[in-house]
N, C-alpha and C positions, 0 to 999 in steps of 0.2 A: 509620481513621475509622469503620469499621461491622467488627461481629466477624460471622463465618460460619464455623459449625462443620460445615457440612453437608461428607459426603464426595463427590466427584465420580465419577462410575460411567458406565462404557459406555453406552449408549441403545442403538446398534444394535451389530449384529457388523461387525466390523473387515475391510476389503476393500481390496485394488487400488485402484487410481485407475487406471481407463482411458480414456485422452484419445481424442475422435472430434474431427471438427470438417473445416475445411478447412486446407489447410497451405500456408505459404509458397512460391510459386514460386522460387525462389532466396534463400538466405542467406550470408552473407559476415561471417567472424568470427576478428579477429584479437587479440592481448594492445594493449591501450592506452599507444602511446610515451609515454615518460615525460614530455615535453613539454605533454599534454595532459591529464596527471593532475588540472588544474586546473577543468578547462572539462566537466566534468561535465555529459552533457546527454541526457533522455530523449524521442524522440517519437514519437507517433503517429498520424501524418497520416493528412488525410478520407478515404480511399481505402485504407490500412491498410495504408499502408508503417510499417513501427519503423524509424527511426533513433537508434541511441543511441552518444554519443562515450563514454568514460570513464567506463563506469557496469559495480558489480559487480556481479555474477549476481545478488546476493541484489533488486538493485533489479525484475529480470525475476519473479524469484517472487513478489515481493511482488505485483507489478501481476497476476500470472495467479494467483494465488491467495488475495487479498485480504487478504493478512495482513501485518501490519505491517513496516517493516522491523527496527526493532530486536527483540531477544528475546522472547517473545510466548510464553504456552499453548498459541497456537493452529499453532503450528511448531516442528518438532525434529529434530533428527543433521542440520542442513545442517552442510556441510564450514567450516573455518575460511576457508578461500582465497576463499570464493563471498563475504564479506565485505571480505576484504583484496586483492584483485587486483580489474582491472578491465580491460574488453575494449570493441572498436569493433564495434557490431554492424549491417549491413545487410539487413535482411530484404524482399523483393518480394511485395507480396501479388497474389495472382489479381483478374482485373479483375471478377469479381464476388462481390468479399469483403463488400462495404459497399454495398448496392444504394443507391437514392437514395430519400429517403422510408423508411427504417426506422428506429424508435423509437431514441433515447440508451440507455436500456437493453439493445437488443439487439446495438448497434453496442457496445457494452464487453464483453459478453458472448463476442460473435462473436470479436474482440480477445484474449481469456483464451483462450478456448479452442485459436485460431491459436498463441498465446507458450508455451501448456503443450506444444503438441506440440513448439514449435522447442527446448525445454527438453529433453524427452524427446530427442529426434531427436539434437541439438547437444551437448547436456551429459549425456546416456546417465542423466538425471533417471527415476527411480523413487520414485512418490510411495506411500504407503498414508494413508487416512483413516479416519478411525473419526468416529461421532460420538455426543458424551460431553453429559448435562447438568449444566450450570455455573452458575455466578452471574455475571451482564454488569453494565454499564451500559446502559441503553438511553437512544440519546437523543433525547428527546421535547419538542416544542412546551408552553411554561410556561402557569398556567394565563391569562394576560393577553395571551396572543398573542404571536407572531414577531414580532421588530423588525429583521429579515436584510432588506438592500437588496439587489435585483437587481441582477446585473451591469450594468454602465454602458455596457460595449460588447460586439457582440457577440462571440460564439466559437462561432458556426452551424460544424457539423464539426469541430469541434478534440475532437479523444479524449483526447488526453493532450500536453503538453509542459511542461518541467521546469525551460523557463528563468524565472527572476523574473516577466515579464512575460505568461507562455503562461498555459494553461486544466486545472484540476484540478490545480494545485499550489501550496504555500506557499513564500514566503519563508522563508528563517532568519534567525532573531533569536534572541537570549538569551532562555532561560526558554519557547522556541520559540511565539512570538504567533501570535494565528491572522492571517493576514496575507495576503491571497490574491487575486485581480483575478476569478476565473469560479472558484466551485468550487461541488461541489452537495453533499447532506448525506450521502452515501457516499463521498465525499472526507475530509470532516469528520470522521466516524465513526472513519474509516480512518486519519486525521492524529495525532488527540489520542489513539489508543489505545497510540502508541508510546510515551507516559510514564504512562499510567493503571495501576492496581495489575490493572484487569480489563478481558477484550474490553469493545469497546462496538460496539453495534449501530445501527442508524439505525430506528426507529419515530417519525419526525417527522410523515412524508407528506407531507414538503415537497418541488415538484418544481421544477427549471430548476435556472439557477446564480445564485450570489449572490456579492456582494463583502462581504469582512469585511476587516476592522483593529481589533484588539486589542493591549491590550499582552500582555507576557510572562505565563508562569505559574507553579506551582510544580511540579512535578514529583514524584511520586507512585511514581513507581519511575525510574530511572535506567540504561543499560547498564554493564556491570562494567568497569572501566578495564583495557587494556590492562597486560599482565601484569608484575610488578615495578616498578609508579606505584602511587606512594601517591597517594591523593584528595586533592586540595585541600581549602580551605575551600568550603564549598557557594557555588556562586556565585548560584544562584536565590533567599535567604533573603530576605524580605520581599516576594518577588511573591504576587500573589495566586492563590486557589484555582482550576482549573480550573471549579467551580461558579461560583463570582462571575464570573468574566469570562464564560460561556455566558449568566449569568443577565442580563448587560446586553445580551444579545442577544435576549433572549425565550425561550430553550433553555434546558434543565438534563437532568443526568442522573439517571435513576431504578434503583435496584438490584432485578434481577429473575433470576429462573432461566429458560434457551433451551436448548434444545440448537441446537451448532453443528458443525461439520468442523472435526477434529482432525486434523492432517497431519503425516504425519512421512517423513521423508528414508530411503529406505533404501537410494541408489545417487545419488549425483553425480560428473562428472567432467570435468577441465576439457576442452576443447574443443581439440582441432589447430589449427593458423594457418590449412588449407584449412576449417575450419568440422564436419569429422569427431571423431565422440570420440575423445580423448588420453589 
């Protein structure tokens, strides 16, 4: 849809990622029976316990590293298995992980930073980032104003949960609609970027959570089909653009250069049944 010839070049020099923060008092981390491969479930309670049923690694990185889960510029050399295996993870946060009265923003933050070390710690995770500038989407309030409904009911403390009906996740649908009960515009940003050709960043300055329902969309890049499947026929053809359906929102996306954090994998491994690396 837009040509960009520009080359994308380093911004800083390339370094470590060294995780500080505070760490889980106890973690428990086993392979996900196969019984349960269904019930997929991520969470992260007021008080920063992670409970997660059946959810792969990659679902962990993604939440502590903000980057999408499918294939992404902004992630690279994760293992094949952190996608295709899945594990039951119990994590005990310290009783003054999430004081009471600290900002949404800092309670996610705080959040990321606990998950990167149990990633580190658990899965013997070695991250390096550079960070590079690129061409994004940035997505920003249209010029006739927001037409995002508040959420309807509340989700005071809820950081994350991954059931249909929880806070800061979508539904699945075809053409994947945005379709969500509390989600806020770093949710958003972070949702539609897994079929976008480019990151997309959140420059809204919209804060709380909002309910949305849209329909489907088109999809704009797709992940590579599992090896030796041939594609079907596109099954998204005739939805509409991820611009049209933001733009019935009061949102669109604007094409712009950011530099961002580039991450790439350079040591992952699965975990032991006692939660030690394997």
């Amino acid at each position: 849809m837009f040509g960009f010839a520009k080359v994308v070049v380093p911004w800083l020099v390339v370094c470590p990622l060294v995780v500080y923060g505070q760490v889980f008092d106890s973690v428990t981390i086993k392979p996900a029976s196969a019984s349960r491969e269904t019930t997929m479930r991520l969470q992260i309670l007021p008080n920063g316990d992670l409970i997660a049923h059946a959810v792969p690694p990659v679902m962990l990185v993604s939440y502590a590293y903000s980057v999408p889960v499918n294939p992404s510029p902004l992630l690279s050399s994760l293992p094949d298995w952190t996608i295709r295996e899945r594990y039951d993870v119990e994590a005990k946060a310290p009783v003054d992980a999430i004081p009471p009265g600290l900002p949404d923003s800092e309670k996610q933050s705080r959040m990321r930073q606990m998950i990167r070390r149990l990633l580190a710690d658990r899965f013997g995770l070695v991250m390096r980032v550079e960070e590079k500038a690129m061409p994004v989407y940035a997505l920003t309030v249209a010029g006739g104003g927001s037409d995002l409904q508040r959420a309807a009911t509340s989700q005071e403390g809820c950081l994350l949960d991954s059931d249909p009906q929880g806070c800061h996740t979508f539904v699945a649908g075809v053409g994947h609609p945005l379709d969500a009960k509390a989600i806020d515009m770093d949710d958003l940003a972070l949702y539609i970027e897994n079929w976008t050709d480019l990151p997309v960043v959140n420059r809204t300055g919209l804060k709380g959570e909002f309910t949305v329902n849209t329909p489907g969309w088109l999809p704009m890049r797709l992940p590579p089909p599992p090896p030796n499947v041939t594609p079907a026929a596109n099954p998204f053809a005739g939805l509409p653009t991820i611009f049209a359906v933001l733009g019935n929102l009061g949102l669109e996306l604007r094409r712009q250069e950011e530099v961002l954090p580039v991450y790439t994998v350079e040591r992952m491994e699965r975990p032991s049944a006692d939660g030690r690396q394997g």
